[in-house]
N, C-alpha and C positions, 0 to 999 in steps of 0.2 A: 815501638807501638805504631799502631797505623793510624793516620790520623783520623778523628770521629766527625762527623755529617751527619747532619739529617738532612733527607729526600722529600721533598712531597710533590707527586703528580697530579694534574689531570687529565683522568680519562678522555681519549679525543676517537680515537679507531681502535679496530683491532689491530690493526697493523702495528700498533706500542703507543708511547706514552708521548703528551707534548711538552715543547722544553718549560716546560711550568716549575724549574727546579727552585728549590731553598735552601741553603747553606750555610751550616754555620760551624765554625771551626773551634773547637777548643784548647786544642795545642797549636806549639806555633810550626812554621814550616822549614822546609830545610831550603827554599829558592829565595833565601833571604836578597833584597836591593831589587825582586822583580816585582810585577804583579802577582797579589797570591791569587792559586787556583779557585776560590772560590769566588773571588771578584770577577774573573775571566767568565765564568760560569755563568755569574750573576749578569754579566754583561752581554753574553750571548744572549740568554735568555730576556732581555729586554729589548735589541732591539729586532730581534727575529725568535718570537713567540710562537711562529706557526711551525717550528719544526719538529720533527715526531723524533725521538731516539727509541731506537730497538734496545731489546733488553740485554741487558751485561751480568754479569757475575763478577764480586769481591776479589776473585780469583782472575779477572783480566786484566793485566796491567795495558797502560792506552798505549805503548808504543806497541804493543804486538797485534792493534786493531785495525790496523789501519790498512789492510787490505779490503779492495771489491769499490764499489761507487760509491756506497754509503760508511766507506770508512772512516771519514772525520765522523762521523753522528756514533758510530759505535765509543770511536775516543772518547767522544763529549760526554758520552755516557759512565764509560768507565773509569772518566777523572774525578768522579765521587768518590772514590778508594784511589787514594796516591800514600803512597808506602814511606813515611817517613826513615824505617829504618833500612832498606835499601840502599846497596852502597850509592856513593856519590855520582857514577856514572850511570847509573838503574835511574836515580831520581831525573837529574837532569834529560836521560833519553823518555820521562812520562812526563817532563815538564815542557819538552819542545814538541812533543805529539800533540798535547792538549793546545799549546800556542799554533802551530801548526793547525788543526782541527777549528778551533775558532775564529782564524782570519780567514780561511775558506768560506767560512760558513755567515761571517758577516761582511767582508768586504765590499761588496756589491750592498748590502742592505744601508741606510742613510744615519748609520752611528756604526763605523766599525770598530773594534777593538785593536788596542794600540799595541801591538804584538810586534809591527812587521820588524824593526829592527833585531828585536832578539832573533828572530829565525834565518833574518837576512846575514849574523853576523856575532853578536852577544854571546850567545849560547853555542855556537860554533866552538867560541874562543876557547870553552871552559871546560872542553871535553878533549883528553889529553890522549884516553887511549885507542889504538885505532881498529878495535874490533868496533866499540862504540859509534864511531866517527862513521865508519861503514852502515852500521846499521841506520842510523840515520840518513843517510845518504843514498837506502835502500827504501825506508821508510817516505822519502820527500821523491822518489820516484812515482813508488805509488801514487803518493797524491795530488800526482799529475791525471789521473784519472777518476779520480774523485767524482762524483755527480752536480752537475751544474744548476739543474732543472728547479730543484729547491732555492736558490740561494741567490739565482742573477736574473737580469733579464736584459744584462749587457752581453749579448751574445750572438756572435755574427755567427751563424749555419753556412761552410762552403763546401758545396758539394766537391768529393776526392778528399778533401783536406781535413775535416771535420769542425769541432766550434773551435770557435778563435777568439778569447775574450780577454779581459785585463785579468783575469784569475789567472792567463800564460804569464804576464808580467810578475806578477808574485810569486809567480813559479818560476821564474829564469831566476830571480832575486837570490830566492832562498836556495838553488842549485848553486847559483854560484857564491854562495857564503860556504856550500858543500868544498866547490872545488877548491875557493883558496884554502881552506883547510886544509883539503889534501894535499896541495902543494906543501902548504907548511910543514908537515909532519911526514913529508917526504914518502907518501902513497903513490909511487906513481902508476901503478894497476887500477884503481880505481878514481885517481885524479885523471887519465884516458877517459872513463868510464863516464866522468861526471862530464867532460869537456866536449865527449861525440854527445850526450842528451844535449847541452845546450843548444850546440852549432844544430841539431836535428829540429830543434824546435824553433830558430831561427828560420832555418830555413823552410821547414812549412808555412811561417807565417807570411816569410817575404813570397812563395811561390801563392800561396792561395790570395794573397793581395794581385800579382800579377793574374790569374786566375778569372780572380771577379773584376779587376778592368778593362779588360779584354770583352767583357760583355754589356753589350748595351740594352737599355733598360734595367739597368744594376748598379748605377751610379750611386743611388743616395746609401744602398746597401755598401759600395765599395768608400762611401765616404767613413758610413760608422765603422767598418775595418781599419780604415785609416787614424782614428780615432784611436784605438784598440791598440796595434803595432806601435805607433809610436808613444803611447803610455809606458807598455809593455816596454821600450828600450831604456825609459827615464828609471824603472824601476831595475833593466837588469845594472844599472849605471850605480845604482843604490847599493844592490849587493856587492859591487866591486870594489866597493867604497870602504867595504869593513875589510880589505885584503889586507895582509902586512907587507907592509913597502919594503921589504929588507929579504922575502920569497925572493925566490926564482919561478918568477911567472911572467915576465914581460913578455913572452910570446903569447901569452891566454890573451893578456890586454891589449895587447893590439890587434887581435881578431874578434872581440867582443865588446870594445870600449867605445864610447862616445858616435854609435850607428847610428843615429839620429841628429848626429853633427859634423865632424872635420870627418872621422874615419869613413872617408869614401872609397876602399877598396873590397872591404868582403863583402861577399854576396851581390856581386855584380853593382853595386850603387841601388840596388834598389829601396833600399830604406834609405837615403838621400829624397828622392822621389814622393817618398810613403811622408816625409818628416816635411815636405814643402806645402805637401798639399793641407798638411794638416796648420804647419804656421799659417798659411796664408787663408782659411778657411777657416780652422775649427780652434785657433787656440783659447779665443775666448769662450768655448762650450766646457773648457777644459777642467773648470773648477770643483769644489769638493763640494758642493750642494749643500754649505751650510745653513742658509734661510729654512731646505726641507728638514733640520736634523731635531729641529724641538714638535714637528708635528706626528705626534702617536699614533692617531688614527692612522696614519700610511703602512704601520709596522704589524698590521692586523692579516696582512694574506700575503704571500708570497707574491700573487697577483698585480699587487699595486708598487713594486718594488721598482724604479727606476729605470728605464732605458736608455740607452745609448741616443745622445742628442743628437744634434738642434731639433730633428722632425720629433717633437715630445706630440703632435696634434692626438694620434692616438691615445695613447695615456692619458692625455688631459680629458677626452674623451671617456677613457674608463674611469677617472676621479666621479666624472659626474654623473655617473649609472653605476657605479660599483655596493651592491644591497650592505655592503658591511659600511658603508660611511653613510652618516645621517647628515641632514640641511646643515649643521654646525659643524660638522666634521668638513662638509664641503668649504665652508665658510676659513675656515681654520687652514685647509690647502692654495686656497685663491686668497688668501691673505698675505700666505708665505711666497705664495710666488710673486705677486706682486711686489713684497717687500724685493725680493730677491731681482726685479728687474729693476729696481731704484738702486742698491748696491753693488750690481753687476756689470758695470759698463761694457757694452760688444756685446754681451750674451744674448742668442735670441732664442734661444731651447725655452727659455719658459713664457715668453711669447708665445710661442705656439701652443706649449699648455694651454695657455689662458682659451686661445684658441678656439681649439678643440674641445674644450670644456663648454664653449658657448655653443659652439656648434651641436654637439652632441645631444644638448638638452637645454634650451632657451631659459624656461621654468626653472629649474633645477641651478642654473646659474643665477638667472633673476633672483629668484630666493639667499641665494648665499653672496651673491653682492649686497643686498640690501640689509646683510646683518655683519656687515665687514665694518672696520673702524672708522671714524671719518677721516683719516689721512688716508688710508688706502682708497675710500670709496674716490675721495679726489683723487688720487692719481690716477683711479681705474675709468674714469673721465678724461684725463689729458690728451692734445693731440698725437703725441708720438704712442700712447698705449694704443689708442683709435683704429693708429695707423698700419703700426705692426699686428694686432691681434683679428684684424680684419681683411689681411692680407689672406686671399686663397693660397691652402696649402702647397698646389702645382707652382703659384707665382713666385713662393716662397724658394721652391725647393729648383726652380729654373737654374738661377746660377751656378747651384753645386751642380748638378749634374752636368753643367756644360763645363766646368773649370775640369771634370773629371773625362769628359770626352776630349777636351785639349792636350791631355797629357798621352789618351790611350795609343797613338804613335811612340812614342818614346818609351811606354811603359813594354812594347811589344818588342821594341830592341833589345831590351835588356835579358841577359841572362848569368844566371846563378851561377859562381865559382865553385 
């Protein structure tokens, strides 16, 4: 029997419906030990409300949606109908689509959904036969081109190259939970197959790095790259992680492993380079933006969804002119962020918030300091907030760009294996 759900939307465009879903299950599941599908559901749709899903039919099972840009939104769609009595490999290839589709879609947003393991590696494990194993492995290509535009606003544009954001990092991850599968089960046609994407994506990221430091006036852009790339290797490190130690893959791992540490030969060193600037510069930008993860009002437009730090001046900017957050809603972000620079020692991304929020709109900040708590309003007085939040943006952003004009010699040495 298929399992039973109720739906309810609302209306937003013609364009379909927004994730305003409801769900409720009455039998039990067959993805017994994971998260059940409707809590995934439920959990997209909280902390990314503004996303529209196009319409589906009973008759689509979510692994076969996932083609085109807006393929995870179709999955998300279609994982209202998940077919309980479908053999064992059918459920689990709609069960990694839908995980799949929702760490896309909320990654980037400031509550993701705790997926990543199963796709990096869990659900790999548990699919034995290898038409299956391909298909999915087919399926996690696509969703290498998945549409960004809804879902990030951590997203470096290099021109030749294209975007280059930590949603590549999720996607090296879960490629390579692909490949050592396929090592395991002894595919090696499409274990080739999974092994040239990776290196291919590696390697765009390390040239479009080389790329934008090569240009000057592109510093602060080649730092939030830098950012980007070296997340992007901590996560492909994660998917390697679920590999079985008892494969024959020690050649994958030593051309894919630890590029952000000792492994200084592939790809010319250049992510040795990409991983210094970022220690030395941006590791404390590095954190998961916990302080932002209880403020709701931010989960209201795609618009307001997080950029790539330390220069937040902008965004803190749009906090305080953006028509969907009212004086309390502002109130409620310049509280969290403040909390967040007393917890966050090094960090100065939400400094500049703060920033840029006063700058943008004196009033508008006026007003929303003055209905903040009394432990914030005092620290939002101390001299070190004073001193960081009053800093001009250019002053601020001097030394990055000159640590990134000191390397641009060396970076022009290098080239790609």
């Amino acid at each position: 029997m298929r399992i039973a759900y109720t739906r309810q939307y609302s209306r937003c465009t013609a364009a379909g419906e927004t994730m305003g879903i409801r769900i409720g299950m009455r039998t039990a599941s067959a993805w017994s030990g994971f998260i059940r599908p409707e809590t995934i559901l439920e959990q997209v749709r909280n902390t990314a409300p503004f996303l529209v899903l196009p319409h589906v039919t009973h008759r689509d099972r979510p692994a076969d949606c996932g083609a085109g840009p807006d393929g995870f939104l179709r999955i998300l769609a279609a994982s209202a109908w998940l077919d309980e009595s479908a053999p064992p490999d059918c459920q689990h290839e709609d069960y990694f689509a839908l995980c799949l589709a929702a760490h896309h879609a909320t990654v980037a947003t400031y509550v993701p959904t705790d997926v990543d393991s199963k796709i990096r590696g869990l659900l790999w494990r548990q699919i034995r036969d290898r038409d299956s194993i391909r298909r999915l492995f087919d399926l996690t290509i696509r969703a290498h081109s998945w549409d960004l535009a809804t879902v990030s606003r951590r997203v470096s544009w290099v021109t030749g190259f294209g975007p280059v954001s930590g949603h590549d990092g999720e996607w090296l991850s879960v490629a390579a939970g692909a490949l050592g599968r396929l090592l395991t089960v002894g595919d090696a046609e499409y274990a080739e197959r999974a092994s040239a994407a990776i290196d291919a994506e590696l390697r765009r990221e390390a040239a479009a790095f080389l790329h934008l430091a090569a240009q000057p006036g592109r510093e602060i852009e080649t730092m939030r790259l830098v950012m980007s790339i070296t997340h992007n290797l901590g996560d492909l490190d994660q998917g390697l992680s679920f590999w079985d130690p008892h494969a024959s893959n020690a050649a994958w791992r030593s051309r894919f492993s630890r590029l952000a540490h000792e492994n200084t030969r592939p790809y010319g060193g250049a992510f040795q380079l990409i991983a210094r600037l970022y220690k030395d510069n941006l590791a404390s930008e590095g954190h998961r933006h916990y302080p932002l993860r209880s403020v709701r009002p931010l989960r209201r437009s795609a618009e307001l969804l997080l950029p790539l730090g330390p220069c937040l001046d902008e965004w803190g900017a749009l906090v305080a002119t953006h028509p969907l957050l009212s004086a309390d809603d502002r109130m409620e972000v310049l509280d969290a962020l403040i909390r967040g620079c007393r917890k966050i020692p090094g960090q100065m991304g939400y400094y500049r918030a703060i920033a840029g929020f006063r700058q943008a709109d004196v009033a508008a900040f006026e007003r929303a300091a003055s209905l903040l708590p009394n432990s914030s309003r005092k620290d939002l007085r101390e001299p070190a907030m004073q001193r960081f939040t009053s800093l001009p943006a250019r002053s601020f952003e001097s030394p990055l760009v000159k640590k990134v004009t000191a390397i641009r010699a060396s970076a022009a040495c290098l080239r790609l294996d």
